[in-house]
C-alpha positions as a Markdown table, in Angstrom:
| # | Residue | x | y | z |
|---|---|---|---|---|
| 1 | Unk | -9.7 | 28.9 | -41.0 |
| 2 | Unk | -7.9 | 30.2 | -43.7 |
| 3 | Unk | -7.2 | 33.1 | -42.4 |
| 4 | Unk | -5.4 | 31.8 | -39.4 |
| 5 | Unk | -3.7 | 29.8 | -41.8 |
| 6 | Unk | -1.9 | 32.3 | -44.2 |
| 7 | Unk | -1.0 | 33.9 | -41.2 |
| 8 | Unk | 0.7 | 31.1 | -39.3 |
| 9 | Unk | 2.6 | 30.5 | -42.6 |
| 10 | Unk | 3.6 | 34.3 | -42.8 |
| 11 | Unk | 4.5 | 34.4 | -39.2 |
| 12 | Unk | 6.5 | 31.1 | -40.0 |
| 13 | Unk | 8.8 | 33.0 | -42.5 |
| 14 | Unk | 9.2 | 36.2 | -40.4 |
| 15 | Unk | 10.5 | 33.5 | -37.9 |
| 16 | Unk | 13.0 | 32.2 | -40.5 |
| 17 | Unk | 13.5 | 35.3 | -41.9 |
| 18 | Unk | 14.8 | 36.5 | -38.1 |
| 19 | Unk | 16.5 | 33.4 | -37.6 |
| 20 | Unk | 18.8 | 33.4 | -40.8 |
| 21 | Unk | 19.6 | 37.9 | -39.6 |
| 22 | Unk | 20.8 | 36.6 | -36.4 |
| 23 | Unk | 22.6 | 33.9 | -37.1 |
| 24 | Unk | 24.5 | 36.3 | -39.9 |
| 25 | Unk | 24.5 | 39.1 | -37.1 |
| 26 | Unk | 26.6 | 36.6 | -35.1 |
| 27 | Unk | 28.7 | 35.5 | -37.5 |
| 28 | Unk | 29.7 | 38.9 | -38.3 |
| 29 | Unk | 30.2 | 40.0 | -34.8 |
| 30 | Unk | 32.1 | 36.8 | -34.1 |
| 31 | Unk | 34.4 | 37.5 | -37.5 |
| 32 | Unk | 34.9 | 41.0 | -36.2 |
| 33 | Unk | 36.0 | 39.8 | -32.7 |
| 34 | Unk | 38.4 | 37.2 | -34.6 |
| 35 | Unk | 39.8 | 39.9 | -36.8 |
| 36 | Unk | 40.4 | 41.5 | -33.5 |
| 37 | Unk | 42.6 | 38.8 | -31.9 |
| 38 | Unk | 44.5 | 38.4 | -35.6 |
| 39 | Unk | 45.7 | 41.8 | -36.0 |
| 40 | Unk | 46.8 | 41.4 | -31.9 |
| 41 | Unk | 49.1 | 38.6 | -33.0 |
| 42 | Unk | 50.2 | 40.1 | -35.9 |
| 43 | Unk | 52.0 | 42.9 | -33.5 |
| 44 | Unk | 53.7 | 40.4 | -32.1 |
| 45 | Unk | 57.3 | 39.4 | -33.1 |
| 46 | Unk | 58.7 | 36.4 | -34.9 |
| 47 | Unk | 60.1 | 35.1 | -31.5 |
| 48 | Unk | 57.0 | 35.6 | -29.7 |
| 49 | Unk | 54.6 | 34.2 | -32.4 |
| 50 | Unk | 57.2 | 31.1 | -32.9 |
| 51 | Unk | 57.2 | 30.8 | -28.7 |
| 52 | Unk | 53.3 | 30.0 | -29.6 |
| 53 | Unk | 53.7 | 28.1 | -32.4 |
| 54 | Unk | 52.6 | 30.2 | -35.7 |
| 55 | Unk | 54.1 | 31.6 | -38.0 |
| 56 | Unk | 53.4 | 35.3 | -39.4 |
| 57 | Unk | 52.5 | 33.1 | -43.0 |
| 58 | Unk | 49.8 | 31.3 | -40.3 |
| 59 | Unk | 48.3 | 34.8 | -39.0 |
| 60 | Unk | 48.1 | 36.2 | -42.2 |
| 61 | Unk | 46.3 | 33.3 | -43.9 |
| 62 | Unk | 43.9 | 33.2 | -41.0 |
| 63 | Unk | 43.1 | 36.5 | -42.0 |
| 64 | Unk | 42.2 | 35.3 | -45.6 |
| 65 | Unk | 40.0 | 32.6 | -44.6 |
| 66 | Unk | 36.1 | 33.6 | -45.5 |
| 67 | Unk | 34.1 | 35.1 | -43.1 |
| 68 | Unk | 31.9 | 32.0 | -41.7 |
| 69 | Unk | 35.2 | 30.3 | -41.5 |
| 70 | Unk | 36.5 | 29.4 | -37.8 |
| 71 | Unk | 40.1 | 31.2 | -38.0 |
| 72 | Unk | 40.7 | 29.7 | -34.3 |
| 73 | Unk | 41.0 | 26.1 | -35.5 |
| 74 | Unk | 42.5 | 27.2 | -38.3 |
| 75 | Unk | 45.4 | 28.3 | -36.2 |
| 76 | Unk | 45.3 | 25.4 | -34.0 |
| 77 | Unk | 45.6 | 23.4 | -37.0 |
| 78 | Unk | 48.8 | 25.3 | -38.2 |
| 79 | Unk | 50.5 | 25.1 | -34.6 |
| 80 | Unk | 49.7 | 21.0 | -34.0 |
| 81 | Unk | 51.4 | 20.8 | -37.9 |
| 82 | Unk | 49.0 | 20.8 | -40.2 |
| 83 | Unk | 50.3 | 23.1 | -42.2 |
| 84 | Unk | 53.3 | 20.6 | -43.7 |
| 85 | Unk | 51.9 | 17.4 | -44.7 |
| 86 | Unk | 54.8 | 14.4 | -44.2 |
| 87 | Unk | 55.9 | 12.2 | -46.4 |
| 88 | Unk | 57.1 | 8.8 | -44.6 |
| 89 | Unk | 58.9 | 6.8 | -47.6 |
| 90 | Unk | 57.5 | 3.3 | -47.7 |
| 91 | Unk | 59.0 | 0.1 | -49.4 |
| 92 | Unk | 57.0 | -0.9 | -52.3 |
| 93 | Unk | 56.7 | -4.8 | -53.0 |
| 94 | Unk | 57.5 | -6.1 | -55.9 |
| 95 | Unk | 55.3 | -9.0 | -57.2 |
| 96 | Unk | 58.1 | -11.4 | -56.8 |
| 97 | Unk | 58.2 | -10.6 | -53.0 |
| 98 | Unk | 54.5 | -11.3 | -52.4 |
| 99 | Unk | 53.2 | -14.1 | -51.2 |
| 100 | Unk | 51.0 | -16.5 | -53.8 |
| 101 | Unk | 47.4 | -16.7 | -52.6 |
| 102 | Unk | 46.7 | -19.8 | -50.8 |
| 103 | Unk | 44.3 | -21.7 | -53.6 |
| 104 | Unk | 47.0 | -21.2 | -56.2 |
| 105 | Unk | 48.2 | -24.7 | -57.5 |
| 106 | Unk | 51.9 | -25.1 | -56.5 |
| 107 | Unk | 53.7 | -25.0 | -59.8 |
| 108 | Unk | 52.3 | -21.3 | -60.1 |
| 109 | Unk | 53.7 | -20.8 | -57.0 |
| 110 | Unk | 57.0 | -21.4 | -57.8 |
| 111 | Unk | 57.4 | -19.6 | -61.1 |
């Protein structure tokens, strides 16, 4: 019985131990792939790559991401705007212009 069970618990981590290669084997193929389709849009021209929405800036830092990161959201991310954050000015209140709370006595109110 112990026998059988040192070797389900070695076969257990050859299973993990293939698991975890090719998930990285995938990764690495699927980086390569994406590296592919980057340098293709880097041959194109500013026109073409602004007909798309990207910039050169966008390719290029695509290309920096780390390896497990998705470059192709990345990118989608940059054309939908993500890349400037906006600002939207809003009017502040001062404590005059807010309103008392409801339980406050009515002289505190008016001050």
């Amino acid at each position: 019985m112990m026998t059988l069970t040192l070797a389900t618990a070695a076969s257990r981590r050859l299973a993990t131990g293939l698991r975890r290669l090719a998930r990285t084997a995938y990764a690495t193929l699927k980086s390569a792939r994406e590296r592919r389709a980057l340098a293709q849009l880097l041959a194109l021209d500013e026109r073409m790559l602004h007909d798309i929405g990207l910039a050169r800036g966008d390719v290029i830092d695509a290309m920096a991401l780390p390896v497990g990161q998705d470059a192709g959201s990345f990118l989608e991310d940059r054309r939908r705007g993500a890349r400037r954050p906006i600002l939207i000015a809003t009017r502040v209140a001062t404590p005059s212009a807010l309103p008392a709370p409801a339980n406050e006595p009515e002289a505190r109110r008016a001050a």
